[in-house]
KERODREN-970612 format. One record per residue (C-alpha): x, y, z; residue in three letters. Coordinates in Angstrom, 1 decimal. Layout:
N
      u      v      w resn
      X      Y      Z  ALA
...
***
This chain:
338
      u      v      w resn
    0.0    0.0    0.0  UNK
    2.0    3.2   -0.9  UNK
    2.3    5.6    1.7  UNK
    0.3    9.0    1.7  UNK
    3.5   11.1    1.0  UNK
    3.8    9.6   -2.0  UNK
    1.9   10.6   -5.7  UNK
   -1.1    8.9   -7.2  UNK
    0.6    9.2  -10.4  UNK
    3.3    6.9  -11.7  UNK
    6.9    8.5  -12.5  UNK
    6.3    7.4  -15.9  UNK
    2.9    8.9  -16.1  UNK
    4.3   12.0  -14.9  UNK
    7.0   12.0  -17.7  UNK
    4.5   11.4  -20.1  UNK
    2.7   14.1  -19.3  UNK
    5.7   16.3  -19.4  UNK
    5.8   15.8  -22.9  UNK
    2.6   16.8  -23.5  UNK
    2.8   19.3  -21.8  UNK
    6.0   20.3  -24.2  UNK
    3.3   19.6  -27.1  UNK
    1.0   21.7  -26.4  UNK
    3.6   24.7  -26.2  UNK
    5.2   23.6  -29.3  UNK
    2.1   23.8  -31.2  UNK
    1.2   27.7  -29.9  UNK
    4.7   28.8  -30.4  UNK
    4.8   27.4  -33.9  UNK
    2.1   29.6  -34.7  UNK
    3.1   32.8  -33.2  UNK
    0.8   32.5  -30.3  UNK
    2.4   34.6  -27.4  UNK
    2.2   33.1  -24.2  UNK
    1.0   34.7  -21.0  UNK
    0.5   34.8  -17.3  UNK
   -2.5   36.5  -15.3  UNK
   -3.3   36.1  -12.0  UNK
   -4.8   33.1  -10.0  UNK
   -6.2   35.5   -7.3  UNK
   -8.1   38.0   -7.8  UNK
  -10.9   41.1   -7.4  UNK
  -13.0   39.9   -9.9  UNK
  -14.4   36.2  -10.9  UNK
  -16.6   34.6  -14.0  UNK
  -20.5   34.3  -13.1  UNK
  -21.5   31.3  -13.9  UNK
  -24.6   29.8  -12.0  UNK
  -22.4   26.4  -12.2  UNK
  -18.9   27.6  -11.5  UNK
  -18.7   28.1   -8.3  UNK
  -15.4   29.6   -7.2  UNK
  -13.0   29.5   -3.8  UNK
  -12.8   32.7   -2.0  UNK
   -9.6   33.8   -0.5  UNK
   -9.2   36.7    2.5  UNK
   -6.3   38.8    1.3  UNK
   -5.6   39.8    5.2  UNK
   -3.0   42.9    5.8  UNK
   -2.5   41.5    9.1  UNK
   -1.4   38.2   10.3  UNK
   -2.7   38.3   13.4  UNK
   -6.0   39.0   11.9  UNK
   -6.0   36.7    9.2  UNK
   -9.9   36.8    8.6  UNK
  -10.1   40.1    8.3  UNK
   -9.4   41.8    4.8  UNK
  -11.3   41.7    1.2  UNK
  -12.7   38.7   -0.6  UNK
  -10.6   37.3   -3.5  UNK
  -11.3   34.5   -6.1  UNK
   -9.1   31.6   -6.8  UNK
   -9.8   31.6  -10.5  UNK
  -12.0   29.2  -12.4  UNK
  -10.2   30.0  -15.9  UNK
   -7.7   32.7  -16.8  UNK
  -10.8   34.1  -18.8  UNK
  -10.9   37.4  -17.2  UNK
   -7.0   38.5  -17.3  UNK
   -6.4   36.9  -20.9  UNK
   -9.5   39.4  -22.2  UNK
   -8.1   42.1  -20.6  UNK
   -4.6   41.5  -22.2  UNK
   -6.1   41.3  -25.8  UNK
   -8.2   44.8  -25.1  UNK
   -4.9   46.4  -24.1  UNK
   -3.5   45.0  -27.4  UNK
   -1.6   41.9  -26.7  UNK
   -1.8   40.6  -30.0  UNK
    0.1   43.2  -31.5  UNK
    3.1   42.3  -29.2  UNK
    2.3   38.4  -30.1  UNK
    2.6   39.0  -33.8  UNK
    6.4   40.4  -33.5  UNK
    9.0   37.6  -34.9  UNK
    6.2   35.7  -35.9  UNK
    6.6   33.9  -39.3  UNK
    3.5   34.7  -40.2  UNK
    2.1   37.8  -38.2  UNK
   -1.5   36.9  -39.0  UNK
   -2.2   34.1  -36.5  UNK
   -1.7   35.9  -33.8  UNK
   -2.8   35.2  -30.5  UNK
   -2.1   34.7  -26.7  UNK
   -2.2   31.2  -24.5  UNK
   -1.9   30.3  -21.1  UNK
   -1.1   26.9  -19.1  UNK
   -2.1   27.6  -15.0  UNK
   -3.9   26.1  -12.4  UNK
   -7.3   26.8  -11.9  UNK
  -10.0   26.0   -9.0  UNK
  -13.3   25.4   -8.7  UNK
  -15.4   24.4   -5.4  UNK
  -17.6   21.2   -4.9  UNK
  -16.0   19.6   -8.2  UNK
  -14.3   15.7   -6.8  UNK
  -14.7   12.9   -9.0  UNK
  -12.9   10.5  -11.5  UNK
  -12.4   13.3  -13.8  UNK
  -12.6   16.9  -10.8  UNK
  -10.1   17.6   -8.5  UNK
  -10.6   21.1   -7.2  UNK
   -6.9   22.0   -8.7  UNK
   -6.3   21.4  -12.1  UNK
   -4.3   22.4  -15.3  UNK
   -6.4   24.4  -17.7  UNK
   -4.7   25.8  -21.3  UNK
   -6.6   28.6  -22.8  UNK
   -6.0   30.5  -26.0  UNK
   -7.5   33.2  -27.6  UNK
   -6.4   34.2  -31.3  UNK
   -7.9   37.7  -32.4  UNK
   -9.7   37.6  -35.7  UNK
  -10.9   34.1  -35.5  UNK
  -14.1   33.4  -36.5  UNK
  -16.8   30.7  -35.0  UNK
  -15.6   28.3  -37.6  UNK
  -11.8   29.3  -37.0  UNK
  -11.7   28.9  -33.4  UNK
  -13.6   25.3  -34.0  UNK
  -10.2   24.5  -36.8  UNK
   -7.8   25.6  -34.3  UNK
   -8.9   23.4  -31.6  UNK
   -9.4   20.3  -34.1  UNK
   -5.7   21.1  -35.2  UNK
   -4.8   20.8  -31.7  UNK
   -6.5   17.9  -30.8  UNK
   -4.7   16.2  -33.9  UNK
   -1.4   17.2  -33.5  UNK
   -1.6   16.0  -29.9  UNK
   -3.6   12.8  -30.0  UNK
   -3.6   11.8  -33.4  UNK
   -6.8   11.1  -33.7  UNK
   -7.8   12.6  -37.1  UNK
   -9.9   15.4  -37.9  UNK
  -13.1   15.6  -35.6  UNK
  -16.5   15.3  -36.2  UNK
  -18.5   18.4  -36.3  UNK
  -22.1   17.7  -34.7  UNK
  -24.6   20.3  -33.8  UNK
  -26.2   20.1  -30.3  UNK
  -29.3   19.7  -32.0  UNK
  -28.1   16.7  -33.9  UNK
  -26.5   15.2  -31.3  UNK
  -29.5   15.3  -29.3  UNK
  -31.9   13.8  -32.3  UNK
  -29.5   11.0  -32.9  UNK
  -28.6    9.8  -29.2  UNK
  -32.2   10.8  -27.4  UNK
  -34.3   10.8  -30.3  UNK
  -35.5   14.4  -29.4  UNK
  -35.1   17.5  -30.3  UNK
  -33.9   20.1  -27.6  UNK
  -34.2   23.2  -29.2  UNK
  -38.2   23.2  -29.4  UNK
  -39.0   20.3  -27.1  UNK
  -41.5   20.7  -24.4  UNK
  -40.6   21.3  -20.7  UNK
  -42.5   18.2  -19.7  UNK
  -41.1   15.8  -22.9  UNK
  -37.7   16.8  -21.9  UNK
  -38.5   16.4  -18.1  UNK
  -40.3   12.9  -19.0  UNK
  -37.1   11.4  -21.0  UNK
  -35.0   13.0  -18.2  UNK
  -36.9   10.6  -15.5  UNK
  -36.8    8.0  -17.9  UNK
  -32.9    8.4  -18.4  UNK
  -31.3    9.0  -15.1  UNK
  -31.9    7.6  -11.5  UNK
  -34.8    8.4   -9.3  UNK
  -35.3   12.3   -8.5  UNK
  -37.8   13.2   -6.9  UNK
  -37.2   17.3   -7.5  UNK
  -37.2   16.3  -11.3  UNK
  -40.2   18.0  -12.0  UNK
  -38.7   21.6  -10.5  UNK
  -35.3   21.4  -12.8  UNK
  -35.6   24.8  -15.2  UNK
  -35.1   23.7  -19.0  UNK
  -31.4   23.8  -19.1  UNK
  -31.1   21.6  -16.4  UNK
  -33.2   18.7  -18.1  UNK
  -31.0   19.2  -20.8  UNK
  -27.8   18.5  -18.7  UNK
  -29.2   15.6  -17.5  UNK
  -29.8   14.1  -20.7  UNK
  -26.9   15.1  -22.2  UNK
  -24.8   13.7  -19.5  UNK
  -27.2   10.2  -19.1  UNK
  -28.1   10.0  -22.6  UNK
  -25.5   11.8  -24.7  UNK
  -22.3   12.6  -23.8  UNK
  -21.2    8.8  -23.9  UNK
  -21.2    8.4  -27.6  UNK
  -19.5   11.3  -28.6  UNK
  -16.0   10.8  -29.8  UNK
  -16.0    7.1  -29.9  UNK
  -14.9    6.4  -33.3  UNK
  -12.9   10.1  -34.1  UNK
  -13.0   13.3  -31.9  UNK
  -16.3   15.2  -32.2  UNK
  -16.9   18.4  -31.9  UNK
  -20.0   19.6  -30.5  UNK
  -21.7   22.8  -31.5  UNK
  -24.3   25.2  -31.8  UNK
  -25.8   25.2  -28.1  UNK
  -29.0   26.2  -27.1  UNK
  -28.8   30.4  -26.8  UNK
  -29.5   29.9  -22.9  UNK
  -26.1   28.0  -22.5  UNK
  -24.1   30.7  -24.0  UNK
  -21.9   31.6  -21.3  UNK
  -19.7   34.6  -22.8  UNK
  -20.1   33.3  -26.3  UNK
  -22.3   35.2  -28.9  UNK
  -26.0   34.3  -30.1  UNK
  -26.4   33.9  -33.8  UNK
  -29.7   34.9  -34.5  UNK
  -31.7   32.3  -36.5  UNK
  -35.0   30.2  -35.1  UNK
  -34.3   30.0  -32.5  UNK
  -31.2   31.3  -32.0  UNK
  -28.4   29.1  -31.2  UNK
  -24.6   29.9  -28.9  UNK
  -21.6   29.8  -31.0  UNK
  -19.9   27.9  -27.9  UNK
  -18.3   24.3  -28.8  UNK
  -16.6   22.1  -27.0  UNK
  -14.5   18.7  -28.1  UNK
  -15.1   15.3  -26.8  UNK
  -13.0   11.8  -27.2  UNK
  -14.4    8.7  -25.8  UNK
  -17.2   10.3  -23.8  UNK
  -15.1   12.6  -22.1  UNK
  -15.5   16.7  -22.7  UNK
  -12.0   18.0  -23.1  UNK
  -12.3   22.0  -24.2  UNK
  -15.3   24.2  -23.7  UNK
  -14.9   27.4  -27.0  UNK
  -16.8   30.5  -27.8  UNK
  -16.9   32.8  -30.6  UNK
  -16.3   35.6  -28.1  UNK
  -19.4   38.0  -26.9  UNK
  -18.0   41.6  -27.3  UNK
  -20.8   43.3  -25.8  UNK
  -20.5   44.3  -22.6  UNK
  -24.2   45.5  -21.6  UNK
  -24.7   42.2  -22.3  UNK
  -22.1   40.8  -20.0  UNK
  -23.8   42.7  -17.5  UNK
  -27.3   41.2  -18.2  UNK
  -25.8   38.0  -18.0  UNK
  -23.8   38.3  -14.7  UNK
  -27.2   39.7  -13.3  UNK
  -29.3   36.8  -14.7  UNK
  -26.8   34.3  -13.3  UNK
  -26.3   35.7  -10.3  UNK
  -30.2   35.8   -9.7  UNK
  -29.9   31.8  -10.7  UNK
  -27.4   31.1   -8.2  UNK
  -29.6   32.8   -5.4  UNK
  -32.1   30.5   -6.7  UNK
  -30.2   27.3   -6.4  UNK
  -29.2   28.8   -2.3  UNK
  -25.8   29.3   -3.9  UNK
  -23.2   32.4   -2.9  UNK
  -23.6   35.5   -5.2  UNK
  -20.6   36.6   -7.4  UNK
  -19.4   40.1   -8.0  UNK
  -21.4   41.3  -10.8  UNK
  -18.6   44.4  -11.9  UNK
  -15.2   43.6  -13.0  UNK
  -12.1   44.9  -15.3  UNK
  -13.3   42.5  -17.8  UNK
  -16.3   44.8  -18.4  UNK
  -14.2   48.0  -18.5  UNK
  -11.9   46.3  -21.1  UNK
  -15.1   45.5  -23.1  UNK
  -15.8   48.9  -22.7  UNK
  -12.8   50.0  -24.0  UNK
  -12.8   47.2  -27.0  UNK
  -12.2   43.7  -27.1  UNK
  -10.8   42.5  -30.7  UNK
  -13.2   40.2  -32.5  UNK
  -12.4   37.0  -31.1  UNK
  -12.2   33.2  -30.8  UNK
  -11.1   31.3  -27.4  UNK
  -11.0   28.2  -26.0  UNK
  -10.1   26.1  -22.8  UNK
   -8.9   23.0  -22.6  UNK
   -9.3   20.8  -19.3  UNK
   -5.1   19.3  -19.6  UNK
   -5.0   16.6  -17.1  UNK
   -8.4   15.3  -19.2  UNK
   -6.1   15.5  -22.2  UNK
   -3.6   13.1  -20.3  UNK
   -6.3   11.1  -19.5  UNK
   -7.2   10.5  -23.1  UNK
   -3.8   10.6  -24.4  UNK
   -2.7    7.7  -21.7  UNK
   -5.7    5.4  -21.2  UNK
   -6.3    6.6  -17.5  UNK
   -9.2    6.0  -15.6  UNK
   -9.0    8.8  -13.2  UNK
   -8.0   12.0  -12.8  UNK
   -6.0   11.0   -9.7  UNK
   -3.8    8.5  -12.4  UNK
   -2.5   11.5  -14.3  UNK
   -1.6   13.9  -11.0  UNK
    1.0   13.6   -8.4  UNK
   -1.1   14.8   -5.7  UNK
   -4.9   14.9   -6.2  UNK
   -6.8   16.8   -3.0  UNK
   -6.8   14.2   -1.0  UNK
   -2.9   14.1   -0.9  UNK
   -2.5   18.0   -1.2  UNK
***
């Protein structure tokens, strides 16, 4: 029985993901991408009725240590990489570049998020996150398929909509289904809930997805799923259209979601109607509120660059790349060795 000093992962394991770690940096340096830190703690934090972030007291005395403003341990380096590109980052990542058109900024750092512990959560994790300015919905989707490729080698990915996805796997159509045919397939899907008939649409829809869905994506190549419904947009844009649909996507192998992307929202008012809805949501679920102001809206305000990111869940991509079945296979100390 190994001792609780020691890792959860193998030293091999651990090499190996070294070198995909050395990978992934070779593929954004290759392409001119510039690559950045931002801060882990800070004022501000993403509002996200399912992200639910770890507060920090930045005390000024020691012998007080309660006492002093709330900080966030960051979910994603979201907020600081935006900020960056507003203040004209790409500009400085196109310099030396052999072609000064792809241009864009990436980051590798640790991230946190609360009540997230399972075979694929630890509260820590590695998180890479790119941005490239002038990227398109269908650009941002190429870049992380070329990604995926050069690191897996996998081939190309799949491109499914959300809407197709859902008609294949659950025969049903989530964009225009009714509340109580998604609620009845959800029952019929998942285990025994008795607070099933209270879940809002969106959460029905997770359910499903997660029961019904999610476990035949990327079983034969990578997929890429797209075009969510325009309640699930996060901070990506709505395309208009009926009904309107997110330009969010995110990439899956083997059942497992690896990268979440947008086609970036630019729009700040709306940002602030967003942060205000979720934050209402989060009240509702008995959940902490989030600081509805932050730098991120005043660099919107000042004018974030058209826009394609993406975020990419790293220890998942060891996961996948190895054949773990954990998380706690592909990290030297999971939580429960911090």
């Amino acid at each position: 029985m190994p001792a609780d000093f020691e890792p959860t992962a193998s030293f091999d394991m651990l090499r190996r993901r070294a070198d995909l770690l050395k990978k992934v940096r070779q593929f954004f340096d290759s392409r001119g991408f510039l690559e950045v830190e931002t801060p882990i703690l800070s004022h501000d934090a993403v509002v996200d009725r399912h992200l639910d972030p770890l507060s920090v007291t930045l005390f000024a005395d020691p012998r007080r240590p309660m006492v002093g403003p709330k900080l966030w341990l960051q979910t994603s380096p979201e907020f600081g990489m935006k900020r960056l590109l507003a203040a004209g980052a790409t500009a400085a990542a196109g310099r030396g570049s052999p072609d000064p058109a792809l241009t864009g900024i990436y980051q590798i750092t640790r991230a946190f998020r609360g009540g997230e512990i399972g075979p694929r959560h630890n509260p820590e994790f590695t998180m890479v996150e790119w941005y490239r300015v002038g990227d398109d919905y269908n650009a941002g989707m190429q870049l992380l398929d070329d990604l995926a490729g050069d690191i897996l080698q996998l081939g190309p990915a799949e491109r499914l909509t959300y809407r197709d996805a859902f008609l294949r796997f659950a025969s049903i159509d989530p964009l225009v289904a009714t509340q109580q045919e998604l609620c009845e397939l959800a029952a019929w899907t998942s285990a025994p809930n008795p607070t099933l008939k209270s879940k809002d649409r969106d959460e029905l829809l997770d359910i499903i997805l997660l029961c019904t869905v999610e476990g035949n994506l990327g079983q034969d190549r990578p997929t890429i799923l797209h075009d969510y419904p325009a309640s699930q947009s996060a901070l990506a844009r709505i395309r208009p259209g009926d009904p309107p649909v997110a330009e969010r996507f995110e990439l899956y192998v083997n059942g497992v979601e690896l990268a979440n992307g947008y086609h970036e929202l630019l729009d700040p008012e709306i940002l602030r109607q967003r942060n205000k809805t979720n934050d209402q949501l989060r009240v509702a679920d008995g959940k902490y509120m989030l600081p509805e102001d932050s730098r991120l809206l005043a660099a919107m305000e000042h004018g974030l660059p058209p826009c394609s990111g993406c975020a990419l869940g790293f220890d998942r991509l060891v996961m996948v790349a190895t054949g773990a079945k954990s998380i706690q296979e592909v990290m030297a100390f999971p939580i429960d060795r911090a």
